[in-house]
C-alpha positions as CSV (number, residue, x, y, z in Angstrom):
1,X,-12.3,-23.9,-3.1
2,X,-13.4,-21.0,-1.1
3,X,-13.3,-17.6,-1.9
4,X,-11.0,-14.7,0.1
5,X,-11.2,-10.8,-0.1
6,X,-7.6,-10.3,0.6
7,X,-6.9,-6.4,1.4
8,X,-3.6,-5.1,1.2
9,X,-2.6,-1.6,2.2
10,X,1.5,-0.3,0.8
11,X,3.1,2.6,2.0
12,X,6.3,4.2,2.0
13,X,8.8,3.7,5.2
14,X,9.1,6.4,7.4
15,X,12.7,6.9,6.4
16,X,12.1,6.6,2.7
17,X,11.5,9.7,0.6
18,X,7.7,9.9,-0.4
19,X,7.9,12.8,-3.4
20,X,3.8,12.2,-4.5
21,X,3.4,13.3,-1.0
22,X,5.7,16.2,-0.8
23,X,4.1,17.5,-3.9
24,X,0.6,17.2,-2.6
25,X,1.5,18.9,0.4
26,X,3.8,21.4,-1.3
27,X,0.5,22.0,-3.4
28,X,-1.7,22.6,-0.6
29,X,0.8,25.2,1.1
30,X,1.5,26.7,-2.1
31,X,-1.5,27.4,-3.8
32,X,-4.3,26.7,-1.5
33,X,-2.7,28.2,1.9
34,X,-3.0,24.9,4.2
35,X,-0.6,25.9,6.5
36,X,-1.5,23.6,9.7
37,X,-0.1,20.4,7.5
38,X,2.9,19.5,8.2
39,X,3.4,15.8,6.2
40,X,1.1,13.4,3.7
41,X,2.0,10.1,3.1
42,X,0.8,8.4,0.2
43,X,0.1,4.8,-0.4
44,X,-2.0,1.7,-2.4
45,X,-4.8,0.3,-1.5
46,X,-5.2,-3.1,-3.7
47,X,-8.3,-5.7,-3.0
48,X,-7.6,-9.3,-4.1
49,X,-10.3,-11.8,-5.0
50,X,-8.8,-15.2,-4.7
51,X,-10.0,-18.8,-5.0
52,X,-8.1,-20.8,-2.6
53,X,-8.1,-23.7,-0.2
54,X,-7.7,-21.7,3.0
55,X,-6.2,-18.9,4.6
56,X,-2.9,-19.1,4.0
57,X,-2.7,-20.6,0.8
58,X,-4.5,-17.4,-0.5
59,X,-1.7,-15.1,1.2
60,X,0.7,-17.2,-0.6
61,X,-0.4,-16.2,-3.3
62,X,-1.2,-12.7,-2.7
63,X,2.7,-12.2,-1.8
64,X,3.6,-14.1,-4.7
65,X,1.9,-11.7,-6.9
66,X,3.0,-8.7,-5.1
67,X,6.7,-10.0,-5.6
68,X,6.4,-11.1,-9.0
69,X,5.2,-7.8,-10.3
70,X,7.5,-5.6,-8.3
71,X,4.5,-3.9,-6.6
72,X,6.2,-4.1,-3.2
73,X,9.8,-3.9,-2.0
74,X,10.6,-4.6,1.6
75,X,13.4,-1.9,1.5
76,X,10.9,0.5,1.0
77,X,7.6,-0.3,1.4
78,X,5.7,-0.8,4.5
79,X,2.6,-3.6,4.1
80,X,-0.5,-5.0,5.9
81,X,-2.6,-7.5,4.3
82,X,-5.4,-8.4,5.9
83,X,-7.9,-11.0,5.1
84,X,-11.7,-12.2,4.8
């Protein structure tokens, strides 16, 4: 078995509400005086270590975890998972 660094990089759809980015922004308005920024979107960056045949069998299960813990849903989330 070989070993993959499998990077995967959620974020909130345009069209969904992001509120730890509103308050971040909000902050930086509010109390600092950033007054050229307009939006912030947040998002996770996760790094998977996985032992695996090839490629695809360590996407498998990448997704597979991502599902099982609830860490991303498609009705939401935005995600790019890139591996090497």
């Amino acid at each position: 078995m070989k070993k993959f660094r499998v990077e995967v990089i959620l974020k909130c759809k345009r069209a969904a509400r992001d509120p730890e980015g509103e308050t971040i922004r909000e902050n930086l308005l509010l109390v600092h005086g950033f007054k050229n920024v307009e939006s912030i979107r947040t998002g996770k960056y996760l790094e998977f270590i996985v032992k695996a045949n090839d490629v695809e069998e360590a996407m498998k299960e990448v997704y597979r975890a991502l599902n099982e813990l609830r860490i991303f849903n498609p009705v939401i989330h935005e995600l790019k998972v890139s591996v090497e």
